[in-house]
mmCIF entry with sequence, helices, sheets and N, C-alpha, C, O atoms, coordinates in Angstrom:
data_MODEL
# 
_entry.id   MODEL 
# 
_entity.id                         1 
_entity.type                       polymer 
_entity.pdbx_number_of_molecules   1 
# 
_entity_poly.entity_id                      1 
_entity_poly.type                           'polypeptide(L)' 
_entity_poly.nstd_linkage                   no 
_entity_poly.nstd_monomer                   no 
_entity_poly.pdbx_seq_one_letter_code       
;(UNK)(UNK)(UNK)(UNK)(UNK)(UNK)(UNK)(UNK)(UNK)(UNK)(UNK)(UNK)(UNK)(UNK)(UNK)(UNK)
(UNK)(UNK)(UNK)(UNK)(UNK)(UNK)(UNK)(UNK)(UNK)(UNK)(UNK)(UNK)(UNK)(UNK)(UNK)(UNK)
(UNK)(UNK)(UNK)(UNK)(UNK)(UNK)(UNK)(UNK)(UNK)(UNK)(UNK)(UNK)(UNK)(UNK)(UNK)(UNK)
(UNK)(UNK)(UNK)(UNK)
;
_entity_poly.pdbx_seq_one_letter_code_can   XXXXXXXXXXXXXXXXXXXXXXXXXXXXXXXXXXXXXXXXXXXXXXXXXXXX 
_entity_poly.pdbx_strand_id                 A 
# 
loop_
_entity_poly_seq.entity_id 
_entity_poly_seq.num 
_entity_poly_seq.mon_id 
_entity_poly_seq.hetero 
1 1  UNK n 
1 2  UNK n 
1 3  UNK n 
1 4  UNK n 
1 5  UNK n 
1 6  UNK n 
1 7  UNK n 
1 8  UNK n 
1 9  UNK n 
1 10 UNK n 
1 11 UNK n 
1 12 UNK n 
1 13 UNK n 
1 14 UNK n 
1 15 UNK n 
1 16 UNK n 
1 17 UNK n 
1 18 UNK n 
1 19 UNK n 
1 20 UNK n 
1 21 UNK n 
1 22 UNK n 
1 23 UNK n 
1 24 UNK n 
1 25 UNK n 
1 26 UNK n 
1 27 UNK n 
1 28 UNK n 
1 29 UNK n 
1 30 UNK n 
1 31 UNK n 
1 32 UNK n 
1 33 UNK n 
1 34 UNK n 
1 35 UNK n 
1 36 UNK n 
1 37 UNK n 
1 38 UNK n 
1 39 UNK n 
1 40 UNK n 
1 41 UNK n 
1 42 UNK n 
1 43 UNK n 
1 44 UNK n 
1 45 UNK n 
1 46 UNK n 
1 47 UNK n 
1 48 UNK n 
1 49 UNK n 
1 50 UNK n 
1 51 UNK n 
1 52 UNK n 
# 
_struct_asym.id          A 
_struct_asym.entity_id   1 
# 
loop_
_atom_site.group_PDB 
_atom_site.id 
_atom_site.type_symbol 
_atom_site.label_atom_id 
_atom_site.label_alt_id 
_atom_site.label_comp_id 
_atom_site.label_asym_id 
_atom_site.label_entity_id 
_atom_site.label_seq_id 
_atom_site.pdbx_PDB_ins_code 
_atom_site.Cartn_x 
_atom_site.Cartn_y 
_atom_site.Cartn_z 
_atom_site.occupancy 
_atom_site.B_iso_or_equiv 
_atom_site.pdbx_formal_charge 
_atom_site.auth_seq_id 
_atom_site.auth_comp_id 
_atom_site.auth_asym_id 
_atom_site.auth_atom_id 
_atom_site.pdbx_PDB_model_num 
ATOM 1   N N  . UNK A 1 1  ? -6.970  -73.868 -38.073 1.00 0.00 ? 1  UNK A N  1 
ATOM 2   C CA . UNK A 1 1  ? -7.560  -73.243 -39.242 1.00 0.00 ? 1  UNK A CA 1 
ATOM 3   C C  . UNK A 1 1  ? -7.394  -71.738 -39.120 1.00 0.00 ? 1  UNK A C  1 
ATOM 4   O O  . UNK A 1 1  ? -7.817  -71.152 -38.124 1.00 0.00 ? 1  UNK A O  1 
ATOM 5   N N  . UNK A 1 2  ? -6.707  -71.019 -40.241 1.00 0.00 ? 2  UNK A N  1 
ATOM 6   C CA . UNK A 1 2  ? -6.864  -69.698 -39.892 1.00 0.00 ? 2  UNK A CA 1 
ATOM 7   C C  . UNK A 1 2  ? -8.355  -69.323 -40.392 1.00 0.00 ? 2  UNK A C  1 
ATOM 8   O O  . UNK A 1 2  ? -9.151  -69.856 -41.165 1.00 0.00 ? 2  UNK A O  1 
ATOM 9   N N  . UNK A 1 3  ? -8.362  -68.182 -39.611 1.00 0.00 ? 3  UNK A N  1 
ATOM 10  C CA . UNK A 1 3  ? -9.969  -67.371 -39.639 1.00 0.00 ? 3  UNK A CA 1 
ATOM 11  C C  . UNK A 1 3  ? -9.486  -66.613 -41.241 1.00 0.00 ? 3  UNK A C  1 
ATOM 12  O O  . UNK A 1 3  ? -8.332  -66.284 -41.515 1.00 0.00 ? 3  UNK A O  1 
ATOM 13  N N  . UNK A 1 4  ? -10.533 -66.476 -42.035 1.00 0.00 ? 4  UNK A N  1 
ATOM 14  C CA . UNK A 1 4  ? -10.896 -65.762 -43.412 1.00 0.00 ? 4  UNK A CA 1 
ATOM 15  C C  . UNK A 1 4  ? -10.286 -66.525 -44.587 1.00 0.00 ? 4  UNK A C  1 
ATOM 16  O O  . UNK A 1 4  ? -10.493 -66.263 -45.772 1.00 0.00 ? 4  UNK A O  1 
ATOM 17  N N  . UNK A 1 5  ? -9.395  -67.643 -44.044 1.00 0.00 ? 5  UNK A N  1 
ATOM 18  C CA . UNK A 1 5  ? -8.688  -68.212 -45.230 1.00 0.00 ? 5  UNK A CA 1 
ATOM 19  C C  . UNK A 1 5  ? -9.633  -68.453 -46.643 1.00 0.00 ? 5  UNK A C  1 
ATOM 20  O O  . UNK A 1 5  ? -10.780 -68.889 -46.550 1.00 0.00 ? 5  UNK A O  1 
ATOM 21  N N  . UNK A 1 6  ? -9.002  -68.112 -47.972 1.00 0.00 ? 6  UNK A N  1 
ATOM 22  C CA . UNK A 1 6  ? -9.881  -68.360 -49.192 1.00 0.00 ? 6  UNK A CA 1 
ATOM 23  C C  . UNK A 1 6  ? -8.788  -69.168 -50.185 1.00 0.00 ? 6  UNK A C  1 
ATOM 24  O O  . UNK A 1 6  ? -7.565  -69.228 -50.060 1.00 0.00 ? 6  UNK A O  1 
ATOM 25  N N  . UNK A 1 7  ? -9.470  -69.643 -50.999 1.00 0.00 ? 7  UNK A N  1 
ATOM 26  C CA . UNK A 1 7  ? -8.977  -70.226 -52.319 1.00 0.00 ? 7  UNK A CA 1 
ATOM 27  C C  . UNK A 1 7  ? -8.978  -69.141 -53.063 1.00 0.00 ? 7  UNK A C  1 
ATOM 28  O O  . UNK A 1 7  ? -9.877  -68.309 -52.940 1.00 0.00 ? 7  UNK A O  1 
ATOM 29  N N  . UNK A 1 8  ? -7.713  -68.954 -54.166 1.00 0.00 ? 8  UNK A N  1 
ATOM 30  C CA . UNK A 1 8  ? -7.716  -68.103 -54.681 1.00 0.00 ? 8  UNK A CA 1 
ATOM 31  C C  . UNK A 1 8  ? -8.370  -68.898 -56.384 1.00 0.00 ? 8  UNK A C  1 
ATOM 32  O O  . UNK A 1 8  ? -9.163  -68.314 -57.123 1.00 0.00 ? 8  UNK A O  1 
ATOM 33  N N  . UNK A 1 9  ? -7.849  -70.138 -56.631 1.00 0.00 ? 9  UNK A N  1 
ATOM 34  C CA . UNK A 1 9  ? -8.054  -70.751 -57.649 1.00 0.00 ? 9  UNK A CA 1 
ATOM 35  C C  . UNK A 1 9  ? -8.463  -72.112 -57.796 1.00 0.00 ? 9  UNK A C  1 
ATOM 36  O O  . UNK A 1 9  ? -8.337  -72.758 -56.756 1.00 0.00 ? 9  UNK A O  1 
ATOM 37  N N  . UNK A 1 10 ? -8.872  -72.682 -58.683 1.00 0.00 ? 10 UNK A N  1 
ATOM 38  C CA . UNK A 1 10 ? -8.717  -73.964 -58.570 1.00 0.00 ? 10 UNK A CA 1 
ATOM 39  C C  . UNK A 1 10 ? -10.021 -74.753 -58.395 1.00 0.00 ? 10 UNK A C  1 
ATOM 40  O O  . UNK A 1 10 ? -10.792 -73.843 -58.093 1.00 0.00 ? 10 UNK A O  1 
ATOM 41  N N  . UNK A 1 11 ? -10.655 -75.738 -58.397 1.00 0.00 ? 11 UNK A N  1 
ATOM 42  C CA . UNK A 1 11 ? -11.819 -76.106 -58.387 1.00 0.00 ? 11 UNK A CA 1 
ATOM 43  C C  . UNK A 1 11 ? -13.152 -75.735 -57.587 1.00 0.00 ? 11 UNK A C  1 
ATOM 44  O O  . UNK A 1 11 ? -13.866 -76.290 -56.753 1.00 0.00 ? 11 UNK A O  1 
ATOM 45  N N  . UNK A 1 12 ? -13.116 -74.232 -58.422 1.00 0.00 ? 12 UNK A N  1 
ATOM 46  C CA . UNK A 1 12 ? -14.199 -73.619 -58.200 1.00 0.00 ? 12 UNK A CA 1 
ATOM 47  C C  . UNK A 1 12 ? -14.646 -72.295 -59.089 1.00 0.00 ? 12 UNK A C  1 
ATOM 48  O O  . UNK A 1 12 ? -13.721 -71.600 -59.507 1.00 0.00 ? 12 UNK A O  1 
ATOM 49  N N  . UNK A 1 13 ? -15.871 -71.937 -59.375 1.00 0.00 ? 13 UNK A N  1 
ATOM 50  C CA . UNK A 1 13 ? -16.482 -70.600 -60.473 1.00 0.00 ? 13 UNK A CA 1 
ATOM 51  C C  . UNK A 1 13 ? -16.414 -69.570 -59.801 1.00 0.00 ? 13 UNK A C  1 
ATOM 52  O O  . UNK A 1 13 ? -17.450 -69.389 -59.161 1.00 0.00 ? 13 UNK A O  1 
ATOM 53  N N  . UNK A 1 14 ? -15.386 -68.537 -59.605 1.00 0.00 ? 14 UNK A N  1 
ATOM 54  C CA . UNK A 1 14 ? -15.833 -67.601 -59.336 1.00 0.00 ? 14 UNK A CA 1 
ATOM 55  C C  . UNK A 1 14 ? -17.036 -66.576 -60.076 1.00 0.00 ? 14 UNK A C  1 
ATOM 56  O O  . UNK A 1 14 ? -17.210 -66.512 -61.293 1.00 0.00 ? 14 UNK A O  1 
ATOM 57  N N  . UNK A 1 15 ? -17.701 -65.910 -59.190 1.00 0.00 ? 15 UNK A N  1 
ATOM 58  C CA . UNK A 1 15 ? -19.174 -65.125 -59.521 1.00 0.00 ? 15 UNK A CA 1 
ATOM 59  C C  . UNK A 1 15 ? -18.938 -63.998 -59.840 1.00 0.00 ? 15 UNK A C  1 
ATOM 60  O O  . UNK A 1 15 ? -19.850 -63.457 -60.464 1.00 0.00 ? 15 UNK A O  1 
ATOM 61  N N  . UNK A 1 16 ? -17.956 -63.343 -59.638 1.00 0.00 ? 16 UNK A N  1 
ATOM 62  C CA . UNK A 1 16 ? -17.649 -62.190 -60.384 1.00 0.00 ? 16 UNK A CA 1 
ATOM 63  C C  . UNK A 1 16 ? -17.624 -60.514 -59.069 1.00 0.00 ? 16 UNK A C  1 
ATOM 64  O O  . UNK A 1 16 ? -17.504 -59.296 -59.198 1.00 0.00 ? 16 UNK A O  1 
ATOM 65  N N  . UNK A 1 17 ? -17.804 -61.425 -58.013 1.00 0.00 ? 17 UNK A N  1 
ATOM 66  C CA . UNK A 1 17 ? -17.794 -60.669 -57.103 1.00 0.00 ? 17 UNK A CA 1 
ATOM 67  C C  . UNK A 1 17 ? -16.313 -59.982 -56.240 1.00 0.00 ? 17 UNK A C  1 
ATOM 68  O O  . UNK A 1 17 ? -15.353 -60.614 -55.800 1.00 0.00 ? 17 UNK A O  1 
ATOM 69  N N  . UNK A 1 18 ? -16.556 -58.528 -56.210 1.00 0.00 ? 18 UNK A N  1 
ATOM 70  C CA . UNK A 1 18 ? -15.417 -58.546 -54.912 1.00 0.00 ? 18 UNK A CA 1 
ATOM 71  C C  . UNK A 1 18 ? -14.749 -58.867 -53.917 1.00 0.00 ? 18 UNK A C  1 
ATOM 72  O O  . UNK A 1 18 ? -15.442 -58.721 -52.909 1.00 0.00 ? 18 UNK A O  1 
ATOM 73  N N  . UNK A 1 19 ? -12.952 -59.522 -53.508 1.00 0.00 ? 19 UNK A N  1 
ATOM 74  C CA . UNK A 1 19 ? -13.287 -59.953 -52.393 1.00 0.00 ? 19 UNK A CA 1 
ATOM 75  C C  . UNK A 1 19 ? -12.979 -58.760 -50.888 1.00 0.00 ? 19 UNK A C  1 
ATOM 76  O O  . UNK A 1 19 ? -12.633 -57.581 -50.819 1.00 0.00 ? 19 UNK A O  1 
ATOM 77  N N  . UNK A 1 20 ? -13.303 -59.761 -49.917 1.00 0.00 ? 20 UNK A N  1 
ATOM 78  C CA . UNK A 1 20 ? -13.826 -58.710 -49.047 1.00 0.00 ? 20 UNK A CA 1 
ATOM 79  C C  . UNK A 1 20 ? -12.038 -57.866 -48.741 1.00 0.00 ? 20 UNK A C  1 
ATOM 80  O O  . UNK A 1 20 ? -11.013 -58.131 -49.370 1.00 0.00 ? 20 UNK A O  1 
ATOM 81  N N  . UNK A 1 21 ? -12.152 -57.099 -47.879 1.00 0.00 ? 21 UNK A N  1 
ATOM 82  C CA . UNK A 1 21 ? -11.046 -56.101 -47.760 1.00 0.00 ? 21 UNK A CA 1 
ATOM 83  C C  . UNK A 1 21 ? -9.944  -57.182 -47.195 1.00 0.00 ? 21 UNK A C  1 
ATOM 84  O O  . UNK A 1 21 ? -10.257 -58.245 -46.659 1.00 0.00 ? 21 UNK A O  1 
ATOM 85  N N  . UNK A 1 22 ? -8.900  -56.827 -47.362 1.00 0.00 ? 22 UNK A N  1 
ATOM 86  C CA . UNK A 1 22 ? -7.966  -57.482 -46.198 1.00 0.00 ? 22 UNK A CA 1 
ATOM 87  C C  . UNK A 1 22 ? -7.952  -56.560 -44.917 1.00 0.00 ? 22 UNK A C  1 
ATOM 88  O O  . UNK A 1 22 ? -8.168  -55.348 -44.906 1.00 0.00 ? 22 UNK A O  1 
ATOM 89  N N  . UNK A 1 23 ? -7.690  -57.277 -43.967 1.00 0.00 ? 23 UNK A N  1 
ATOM 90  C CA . UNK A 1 23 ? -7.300  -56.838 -42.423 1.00 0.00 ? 23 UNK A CA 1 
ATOM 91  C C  . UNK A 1 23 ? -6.018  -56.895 -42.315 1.00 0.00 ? 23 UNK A C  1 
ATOM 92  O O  . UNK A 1 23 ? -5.569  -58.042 -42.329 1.00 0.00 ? 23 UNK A O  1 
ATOM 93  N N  . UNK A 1 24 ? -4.835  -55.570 -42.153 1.00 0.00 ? 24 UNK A N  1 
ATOM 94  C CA . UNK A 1 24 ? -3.833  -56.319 -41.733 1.00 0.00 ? 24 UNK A CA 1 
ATOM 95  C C  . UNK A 1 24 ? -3.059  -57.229 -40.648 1.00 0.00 ? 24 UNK A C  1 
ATOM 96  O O  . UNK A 1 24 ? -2.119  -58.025 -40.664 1.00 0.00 ? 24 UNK A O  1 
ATOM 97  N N  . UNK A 1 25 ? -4.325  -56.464 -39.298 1.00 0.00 ? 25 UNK A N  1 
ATOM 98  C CA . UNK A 1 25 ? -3.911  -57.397 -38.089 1.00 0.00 ? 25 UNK A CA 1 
ATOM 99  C C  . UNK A 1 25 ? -4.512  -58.574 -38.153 1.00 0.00 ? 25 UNK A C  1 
ATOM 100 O O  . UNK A 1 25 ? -4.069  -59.433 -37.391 1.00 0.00 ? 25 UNK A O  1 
ATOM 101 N N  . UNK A 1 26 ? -5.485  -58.888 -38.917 1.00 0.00 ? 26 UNK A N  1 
ATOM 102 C CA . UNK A 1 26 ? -6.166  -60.061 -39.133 1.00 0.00 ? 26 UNK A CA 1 
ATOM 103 C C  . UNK A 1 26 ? -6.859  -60.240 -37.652 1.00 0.00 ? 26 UNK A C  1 
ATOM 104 O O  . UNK A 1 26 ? -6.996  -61.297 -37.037 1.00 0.00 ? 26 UNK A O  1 
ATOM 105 N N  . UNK A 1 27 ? -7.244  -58.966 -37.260 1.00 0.00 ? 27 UNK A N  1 
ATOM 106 C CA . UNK A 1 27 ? -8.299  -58.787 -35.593 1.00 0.00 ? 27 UNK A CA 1 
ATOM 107 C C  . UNK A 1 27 ? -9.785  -58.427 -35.966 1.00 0.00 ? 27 UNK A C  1 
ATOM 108 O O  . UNK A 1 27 ? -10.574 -58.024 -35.111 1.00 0.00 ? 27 UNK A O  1 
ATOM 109 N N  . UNK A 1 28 ? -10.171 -58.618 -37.466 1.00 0.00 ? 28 UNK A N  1 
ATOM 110 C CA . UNK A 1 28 ? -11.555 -58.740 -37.863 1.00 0.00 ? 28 UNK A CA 1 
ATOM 111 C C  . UNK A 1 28 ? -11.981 -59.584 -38.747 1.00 0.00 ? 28 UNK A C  1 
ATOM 112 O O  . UNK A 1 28 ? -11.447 -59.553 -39.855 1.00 0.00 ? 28 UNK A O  1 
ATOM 113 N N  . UNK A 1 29 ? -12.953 -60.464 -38.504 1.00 0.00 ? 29 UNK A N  1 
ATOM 114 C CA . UNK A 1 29 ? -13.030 -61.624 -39.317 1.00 0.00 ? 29 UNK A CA 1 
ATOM 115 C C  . UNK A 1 29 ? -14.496 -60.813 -40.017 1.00 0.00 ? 29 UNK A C  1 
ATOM 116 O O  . UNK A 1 29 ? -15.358 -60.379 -39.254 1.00 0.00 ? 29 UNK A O  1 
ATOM 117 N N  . UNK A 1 30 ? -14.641 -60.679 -41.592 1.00 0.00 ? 30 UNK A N  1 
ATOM 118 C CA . UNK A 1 30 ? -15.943 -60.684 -42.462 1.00 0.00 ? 30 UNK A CA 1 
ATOM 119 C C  . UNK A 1 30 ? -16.275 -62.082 -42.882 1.00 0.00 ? 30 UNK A C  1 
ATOM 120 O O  . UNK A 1 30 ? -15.460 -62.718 -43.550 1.00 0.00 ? 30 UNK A O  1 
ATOM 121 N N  . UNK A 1 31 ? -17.220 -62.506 -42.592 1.00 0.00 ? 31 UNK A N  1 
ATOM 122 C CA . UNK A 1 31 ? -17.982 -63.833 -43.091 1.00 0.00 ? 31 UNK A CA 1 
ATOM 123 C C  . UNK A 1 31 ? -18.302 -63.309 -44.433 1.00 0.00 ? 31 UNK A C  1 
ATOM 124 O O  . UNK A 1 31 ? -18.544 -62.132 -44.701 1.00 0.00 ? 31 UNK A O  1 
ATOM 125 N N  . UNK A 1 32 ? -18.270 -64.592 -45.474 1.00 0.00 ? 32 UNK A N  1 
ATOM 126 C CA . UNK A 1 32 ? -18.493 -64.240 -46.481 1.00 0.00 ? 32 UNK A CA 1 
ATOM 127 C C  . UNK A 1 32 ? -18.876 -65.230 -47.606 1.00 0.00 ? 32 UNK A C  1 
ATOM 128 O O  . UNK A 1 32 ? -17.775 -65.491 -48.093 1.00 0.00 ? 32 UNK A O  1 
ATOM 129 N N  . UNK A 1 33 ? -19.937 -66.038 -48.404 1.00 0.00 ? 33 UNK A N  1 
ATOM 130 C CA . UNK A 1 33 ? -20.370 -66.875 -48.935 1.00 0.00 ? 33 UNK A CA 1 
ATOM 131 C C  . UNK A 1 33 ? -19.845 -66.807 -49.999 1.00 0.00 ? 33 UNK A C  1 
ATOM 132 O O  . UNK A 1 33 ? -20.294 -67.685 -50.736 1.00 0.00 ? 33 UNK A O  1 
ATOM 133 N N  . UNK A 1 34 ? -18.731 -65.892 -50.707 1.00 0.00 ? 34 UNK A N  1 
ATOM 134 C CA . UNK A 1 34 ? -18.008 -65.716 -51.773 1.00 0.00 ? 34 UNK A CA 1 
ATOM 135 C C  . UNK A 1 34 ? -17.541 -67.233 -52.493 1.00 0.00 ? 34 UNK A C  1 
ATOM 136 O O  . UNK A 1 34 ? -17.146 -67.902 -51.539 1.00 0.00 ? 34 UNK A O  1 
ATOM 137 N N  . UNK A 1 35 ? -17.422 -68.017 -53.689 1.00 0.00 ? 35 UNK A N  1 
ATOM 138 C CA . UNK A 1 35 ? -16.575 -69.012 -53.773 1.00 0.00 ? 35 UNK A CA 1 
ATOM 139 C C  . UNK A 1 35 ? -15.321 -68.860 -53.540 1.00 0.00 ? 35 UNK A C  1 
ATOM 140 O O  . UNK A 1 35 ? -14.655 -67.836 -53.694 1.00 0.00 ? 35 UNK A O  1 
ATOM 141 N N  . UNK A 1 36 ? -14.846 -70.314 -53.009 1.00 0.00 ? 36 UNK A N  1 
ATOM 142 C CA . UNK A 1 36 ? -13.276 -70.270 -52.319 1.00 0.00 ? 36 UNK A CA 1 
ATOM 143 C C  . UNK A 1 36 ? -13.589 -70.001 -50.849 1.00 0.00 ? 36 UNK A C  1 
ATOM 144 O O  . UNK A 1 36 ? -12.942 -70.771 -50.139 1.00 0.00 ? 36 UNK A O  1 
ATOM 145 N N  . UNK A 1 37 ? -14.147 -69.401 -50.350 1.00 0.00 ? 37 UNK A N  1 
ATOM 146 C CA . UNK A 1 37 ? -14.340 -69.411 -48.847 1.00 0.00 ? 37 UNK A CA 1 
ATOM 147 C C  . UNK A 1 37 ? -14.831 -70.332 -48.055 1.00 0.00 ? 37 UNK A C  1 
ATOM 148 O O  . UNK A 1 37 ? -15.613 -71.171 -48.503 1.00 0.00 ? 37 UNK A O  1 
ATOM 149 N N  . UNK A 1 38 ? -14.557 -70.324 -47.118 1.00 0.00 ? 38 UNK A N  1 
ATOM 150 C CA . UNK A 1 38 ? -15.501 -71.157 -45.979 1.00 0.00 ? 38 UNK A CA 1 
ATOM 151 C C  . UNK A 1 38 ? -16.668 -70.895 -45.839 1.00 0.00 ? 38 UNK A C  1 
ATOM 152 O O  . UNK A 1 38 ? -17.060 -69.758 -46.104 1.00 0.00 ? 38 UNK A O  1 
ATOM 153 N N  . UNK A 1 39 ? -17.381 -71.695 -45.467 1.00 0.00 ? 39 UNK A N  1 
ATOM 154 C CA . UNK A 1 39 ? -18.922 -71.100 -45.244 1.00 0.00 ? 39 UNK A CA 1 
ATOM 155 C C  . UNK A 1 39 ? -18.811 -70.686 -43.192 1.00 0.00 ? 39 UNK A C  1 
ATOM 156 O O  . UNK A 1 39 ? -18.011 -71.005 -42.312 1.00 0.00 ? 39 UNK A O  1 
ATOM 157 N N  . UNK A 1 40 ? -19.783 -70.051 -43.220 1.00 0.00 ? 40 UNK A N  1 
ATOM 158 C CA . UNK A 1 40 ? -19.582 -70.162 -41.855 1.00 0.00 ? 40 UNK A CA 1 
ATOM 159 C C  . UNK A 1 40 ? -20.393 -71.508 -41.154 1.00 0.00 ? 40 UNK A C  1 
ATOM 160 O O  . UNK A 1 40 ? -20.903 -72.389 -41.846 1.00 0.00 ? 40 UNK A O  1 
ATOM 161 N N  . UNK A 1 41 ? -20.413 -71.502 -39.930 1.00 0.00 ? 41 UNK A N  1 
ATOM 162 C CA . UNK A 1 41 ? -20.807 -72.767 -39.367 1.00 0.00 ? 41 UNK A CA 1 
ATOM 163 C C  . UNK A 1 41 ? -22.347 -72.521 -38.866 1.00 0.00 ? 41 UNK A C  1 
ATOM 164 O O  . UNK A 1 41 ? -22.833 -71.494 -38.392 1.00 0.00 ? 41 UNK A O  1 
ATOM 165 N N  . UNK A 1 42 ? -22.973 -73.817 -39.127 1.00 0.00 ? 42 UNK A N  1 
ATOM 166 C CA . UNK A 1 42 ? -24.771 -73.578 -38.759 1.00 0.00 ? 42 UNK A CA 1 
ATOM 167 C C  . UNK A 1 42 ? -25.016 -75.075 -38.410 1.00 0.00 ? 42 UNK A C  1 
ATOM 168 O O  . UNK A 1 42 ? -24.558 -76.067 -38.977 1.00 0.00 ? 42 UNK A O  1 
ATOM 169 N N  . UNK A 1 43 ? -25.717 -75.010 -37.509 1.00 0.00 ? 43 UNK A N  1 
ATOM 170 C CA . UNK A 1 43 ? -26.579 -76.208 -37.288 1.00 0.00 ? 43 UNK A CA 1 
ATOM 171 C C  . UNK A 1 43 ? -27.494 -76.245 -37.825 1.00 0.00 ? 43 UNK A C  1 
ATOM 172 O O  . UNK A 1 43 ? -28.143 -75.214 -37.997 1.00 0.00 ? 43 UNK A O  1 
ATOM 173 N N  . UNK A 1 44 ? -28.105 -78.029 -38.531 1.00 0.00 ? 44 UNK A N  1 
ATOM 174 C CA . UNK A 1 44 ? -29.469 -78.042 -39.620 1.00 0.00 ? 44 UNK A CA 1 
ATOM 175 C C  . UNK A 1 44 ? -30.146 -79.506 -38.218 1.00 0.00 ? 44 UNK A C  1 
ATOM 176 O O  . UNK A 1 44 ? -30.047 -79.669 -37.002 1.00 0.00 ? 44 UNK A O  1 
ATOM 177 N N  . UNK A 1 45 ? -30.552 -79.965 -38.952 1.00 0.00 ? 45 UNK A N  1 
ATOM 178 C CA . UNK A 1 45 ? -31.403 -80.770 -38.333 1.00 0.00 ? 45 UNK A CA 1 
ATOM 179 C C  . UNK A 1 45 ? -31.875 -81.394 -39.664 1.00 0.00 ? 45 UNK A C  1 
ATOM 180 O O  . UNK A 1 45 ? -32.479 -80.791 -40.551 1.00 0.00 ? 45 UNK A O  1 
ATOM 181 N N  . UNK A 1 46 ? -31.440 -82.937 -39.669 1.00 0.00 ? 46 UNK A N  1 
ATOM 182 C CA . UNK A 1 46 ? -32.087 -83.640 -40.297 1.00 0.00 ? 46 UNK A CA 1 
ATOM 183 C C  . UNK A 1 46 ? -32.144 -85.296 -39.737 1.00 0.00 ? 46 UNK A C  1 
ATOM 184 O O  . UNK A 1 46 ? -31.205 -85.946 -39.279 1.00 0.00 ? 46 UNK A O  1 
ATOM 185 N N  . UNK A 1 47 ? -33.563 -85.727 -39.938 1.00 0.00 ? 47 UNK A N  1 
ATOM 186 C CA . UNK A 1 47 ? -34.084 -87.073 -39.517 1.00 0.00 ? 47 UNK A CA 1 
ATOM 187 C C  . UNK A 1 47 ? -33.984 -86.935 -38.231 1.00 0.00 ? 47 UNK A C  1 
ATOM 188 O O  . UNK A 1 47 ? -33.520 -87.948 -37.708 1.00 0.00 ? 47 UNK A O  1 
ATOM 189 N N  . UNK A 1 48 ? -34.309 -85.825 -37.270 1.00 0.00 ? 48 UNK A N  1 
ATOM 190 C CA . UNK A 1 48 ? -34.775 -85.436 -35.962 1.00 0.00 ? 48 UNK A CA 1 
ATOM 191 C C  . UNK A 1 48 ? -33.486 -85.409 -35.391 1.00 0.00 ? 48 UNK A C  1 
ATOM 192 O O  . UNK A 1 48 ? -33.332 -85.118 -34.204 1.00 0.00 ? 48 UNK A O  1 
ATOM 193 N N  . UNK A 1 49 ? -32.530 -85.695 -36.153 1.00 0.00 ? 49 UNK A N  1 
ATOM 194 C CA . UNK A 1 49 ? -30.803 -85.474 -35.426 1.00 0.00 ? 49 UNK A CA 1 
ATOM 195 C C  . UNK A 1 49 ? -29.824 -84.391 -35.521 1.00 0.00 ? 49 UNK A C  1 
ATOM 196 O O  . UNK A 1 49 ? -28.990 -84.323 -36.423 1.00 0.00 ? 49 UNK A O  1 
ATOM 197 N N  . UNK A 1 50 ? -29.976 -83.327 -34.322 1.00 0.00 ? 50 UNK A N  1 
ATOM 198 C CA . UNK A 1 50 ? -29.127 -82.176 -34.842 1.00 0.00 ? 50 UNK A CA 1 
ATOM 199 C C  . UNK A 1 50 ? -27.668 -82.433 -35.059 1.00 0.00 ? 50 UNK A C  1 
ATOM 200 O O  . UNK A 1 50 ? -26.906 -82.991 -34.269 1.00 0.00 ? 50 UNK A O  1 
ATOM 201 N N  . UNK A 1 51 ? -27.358 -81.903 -36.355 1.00 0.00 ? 51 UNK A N  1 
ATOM 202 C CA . UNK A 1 51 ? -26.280 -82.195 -37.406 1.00 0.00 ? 51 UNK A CA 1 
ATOM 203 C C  . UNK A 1 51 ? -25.185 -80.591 -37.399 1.00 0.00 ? 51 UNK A C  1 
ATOM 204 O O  . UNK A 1 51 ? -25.415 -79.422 -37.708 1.00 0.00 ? 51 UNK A O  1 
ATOM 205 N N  . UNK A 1 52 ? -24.208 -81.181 -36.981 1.00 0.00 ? 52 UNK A N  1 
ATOM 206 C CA . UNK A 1 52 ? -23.318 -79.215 -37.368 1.00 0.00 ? 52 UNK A CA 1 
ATOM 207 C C  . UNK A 1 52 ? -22.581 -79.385 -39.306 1.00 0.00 ? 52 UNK A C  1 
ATOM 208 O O  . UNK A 1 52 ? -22.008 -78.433 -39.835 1.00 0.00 ? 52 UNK A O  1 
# 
C-alpha cells in the first residue's frame, strides 16, 4: 500500500475541502480524514473483543 494514496474520483462526495500538500520525496506522510483517503488505523473494541 503506498502511504497518502487518495481517490481522486468516483464513488465518493467530496466536502469541498483542500487537499493536503504533495511531498515530493514522499518522506512525510499527513493523515487526513478528507474523502477518497484512507482513514488512518485505530483500534475499537466491540462485544469485549479488541477489533483493528
Amino acid at each position: 500500500m503506498e502511504v497518502g494514496f487518495h481517490y481522486e474520483d468516483g464513488a465518493l462526495v467530496a466536502d469541498g475541502s483542500e487537499p493536503p500538500a504533495r511531498v515530493p520525496m514522499r518522506n512525510e506522510h499527513r493523515p487526513t480524514s478528507r474523502p477518497g483517503h484512507r482513514l488512518p488505523h485505530a483500534w475499537i473494541t466491540s462485544g469485549g473483543r479488541r477489533l483493528s
